[in-house]
C-alpha angles and dihedrals in degrees: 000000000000107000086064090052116112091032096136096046086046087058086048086054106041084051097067088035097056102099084064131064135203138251129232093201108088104191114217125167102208097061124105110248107232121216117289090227098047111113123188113219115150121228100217119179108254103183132094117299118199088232131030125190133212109254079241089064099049092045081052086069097054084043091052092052103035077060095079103049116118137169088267129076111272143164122206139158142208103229099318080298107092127024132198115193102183097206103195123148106169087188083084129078094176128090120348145294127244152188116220114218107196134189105215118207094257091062122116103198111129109156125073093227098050082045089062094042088071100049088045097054078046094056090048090058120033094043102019089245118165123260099249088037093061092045083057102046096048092051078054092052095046090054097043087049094056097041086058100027113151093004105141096169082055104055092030080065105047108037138054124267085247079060098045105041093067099050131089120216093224084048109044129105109004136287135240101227117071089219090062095057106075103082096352106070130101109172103194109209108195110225121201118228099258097044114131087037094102089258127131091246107063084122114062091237094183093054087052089058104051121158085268103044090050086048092051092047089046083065098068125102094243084036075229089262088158094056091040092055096045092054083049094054081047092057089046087056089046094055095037089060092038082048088056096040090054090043081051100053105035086051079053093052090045087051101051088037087057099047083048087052091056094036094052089043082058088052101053090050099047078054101052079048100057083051084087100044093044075064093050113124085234120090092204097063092033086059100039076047094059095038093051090049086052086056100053086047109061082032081057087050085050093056099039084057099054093044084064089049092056090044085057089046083053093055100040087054083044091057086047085048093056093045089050082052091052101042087057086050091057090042086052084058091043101059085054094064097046087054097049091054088048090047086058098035096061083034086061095044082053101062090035093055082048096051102048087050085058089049110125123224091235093055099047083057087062094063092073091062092093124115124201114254119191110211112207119210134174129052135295114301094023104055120158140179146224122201120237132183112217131199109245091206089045119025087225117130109239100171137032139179131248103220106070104184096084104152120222113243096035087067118112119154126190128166086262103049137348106220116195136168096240135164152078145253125249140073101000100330116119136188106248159132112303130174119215129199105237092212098059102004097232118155103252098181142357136197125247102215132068117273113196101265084235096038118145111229122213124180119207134165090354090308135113122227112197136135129262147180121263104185101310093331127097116226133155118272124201114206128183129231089280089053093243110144109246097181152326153226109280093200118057119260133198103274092231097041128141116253118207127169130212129176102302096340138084119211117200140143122262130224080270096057092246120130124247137204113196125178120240096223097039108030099050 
């Protein structure tokens, strides 16, 4: 594959490099600087969802669609889902290229990192890019879209009219919420001049890591030194190829200067030798003599021309070379900056290690003292909650959780689980039963089928009684401790009905108002 060529001459590199490391701050004057106090932190959707797909199947998107990409300008779509406008006018010399990756209305995708499967799967097939590459690359480009979500000066500044004239302003770039990306989403994706032409650098590299996009990603736990060194190791590969490429072709202008040289050598001495026979007492040969030394002449003035071409050609490689001089400058900077984060991040563990051994007994029982607290957030009719773990000694919230569409009369803690109606609407999310761990508040397990967004939840006898949806009717569902629907009503109930258990039988109200007892082994 072509994006793991030139490895062995990279590690040669990289050997005679090694005393120096490499920024992640590309300094580039025509960006657009974003605010100092902007974090980028993405809001995904974290409750039960009534399909889930494989992330094969998600990067299969990306790959259907990269599929189509070709040199020429193009627009296609993934069923009216996902939409790829490849936004490419080599007339212009001017800005950059770039493919539009757009989320249409109808998408379901509602999670950052199955965002970046499919640009990823995108990136694999459109510009051969290697799997982890293209993981890399497409954590870069979400970034990089949010940092510059709705800048229309910025992009206006950076990329081609053929570019612009395709992006909203309420659209372009990516936002943080999960809720804001179906048909709303532009994800600008910012194309060399040469991409599509089987080199490393189809991806501007250096665009995607931008002064703002490295100081968003410093602010992650981890800074994202992986992923920064990995993009460094990409743009090594990057010089090293334009480096070749430059060695190529200016080997290929010595070699024709050097065949004109000699062409043109042949030319001066058939001429000098045309000077005797312009003196021959024949006019005929006086006057082939002429017409020949008319003809080398104006041969001589050819090759003089495309002498100059190929010195144009030998300054144009000279100005490359000097970018290439500079872009290893600036990876010389940017390795700094990835060691010093590492420098403070094992500093950090360090001190962290050191702390927890001094620990006392008596203090890490305080860390027990917590209570659950369920926040509630929205407006009337449409209240959720977030749970928050509280310490008992300070008030200070010390834990929270990361679904935040627990509904409020499907909630019931205990030491053991803590079991909610939780969810959303849209794509494939679903309102439904889920079980969280009381410790970390992770989701452990959600239902697959639609729980009324109001439905009360008993547990009896390990099972768990809500209501659920059965086509566009409301009935009782029984699940058991994994959340798998074991049965249900058969006859309808009141959505927001009470559900109490007794023994063998559920007692409920029906869409009369009547109450029911149904019978657990006849009823279901």
């Amino acid at each position: 594959m072509k994006k793991v060529s030139y490895i062995i001459a990279l590690i040669s590199i990289m050997f005679f490099s090694v005393h120096t490391l490499f920024a992640d701050t590309v300094y580039l004057d025509e960006l657009k600087k974003a605010s100092e106090d902007t974090e980028i932190k993405f809001q995904n959707y974290t409750g039960p969802h009534s399909r889930i797909d494989s992330a094969g199947q998600i990067k299969g998107i990306g790959t259907s669609l990269g599929q189509n990409v070709e040199r020429e300008p193009s627009e296609f779509t993934y069923f009216g889902k996902y939409r790829i406008i490849h936004a490419v006018d080599y007339s212009v010399n001017e800005g950059l290229d770039a493919d539009i990756f757009i989320i249409e209305k109808s998408a379901g995708v509602d999670h950052i990192d199955n965002l970046r499967r499919m640009i990823s799967g995108f990136l694999s097939a459109a510009y051969e890019y290697e799997p982890e590459q293209a993981d890399m690359l497409a954590k870069f480009i979400t970034v990089y879209n949010a940092v510059h979500r709705s800048d229309m000066d910025y992009f206006g500044a950076t990329y081609k009219n053929v570019v612009t004239t395709h992006l909203v302003k309420e659209k372009a770039g990516l936002a943080l919420e999960y809720s804001e990306w179906a048909g709303k989403t532009m994800i600008v994706i910012p194309l060399t001049p040469r991409a599509g032409e089987d080199v490393l650098a189809d991806l501007d590299t250096d665009i995607l890591t931008d002064d703002n996009v490295i100081e968003q990603l410093q602010t992650e736990d981890d800074k994202a030194i992986e992923s920064r060194q990995d993009m460094v190791e990409l743009k090594d590969q990057e010089v090293l190829e334009e480096r070749d490429d430059i060695e190529q072709e200016r080997a290929e202008i010595d070699k024709q200067q050097d065949a004109l040289t000699d062409k043109k050598t042949e030319l001066k001495e058939e001429a000098a030798s045309l000077e005797e026979k312009k003196k021959s007492d024949d006019p005929v040969e006086v006057r082939e003599a002429v017409k020949r030394k008319n003809e080398i002449e104006e041969e001589i003035k050819e090759v003089e021309k495309q002498e100059d071409e190929l010195t144009e050609k030998d300054k144009a490689l000279d100005e490359r070379q000097q970018k290439v001089e500079e872009r290893e400058e600036q990876i010389v900077e940017e390795r700094k900056s990835i060691a010093e984060d590492q420098n403070k991040e094992i500093k950090k563990e360090k001190e962290e290690a050191e702390s927890k051994t001094a620990t006392t007994s008596s203090e890490k029982k305080l860390d027990s003292n917590t209570v659950p607290f369920l926040r509630i957030s929205g407006d009337s009719g449409n209240y959720t909650g977030q749970l928050l773990k509280v310490d008992t000694n300070s008030g200070n919230v010390i834990g929270r959780s990361d679904i935040d569409t627990i509904r409020l009369r499907g909630y019931s803690y205990n030491k053991d689980e803590i079991l909610s109606v939780a969810g959303d609407t849209g794509g494939t999310r679903i309102v439904s039963l889920v079980k969280i761990d009381p410790e970390t508040f992770e989701v452990i397990n959600s239902a697959s089928v639609e729980v009324y967004i109001d439905s009360d939840v008993t547990i009896s006898d390990n099972k768990y009684f809500a209501v659920i949806k059965d086509s566009v009717k409301w009935r009782i569902g029984i699940f058991d401790e994994d959340l798998k629907l074991l049965s249900r009503s058969q006859k309808d109930v009141f959505p927001a009905t009470d559900i109490v258990v007794k023994g063998n039988y559920v007692y409920a109200q029906s869409v009369s108002g009547n109450i029911m007892k149904l019978d657990i082994e006849k009823d279901f």
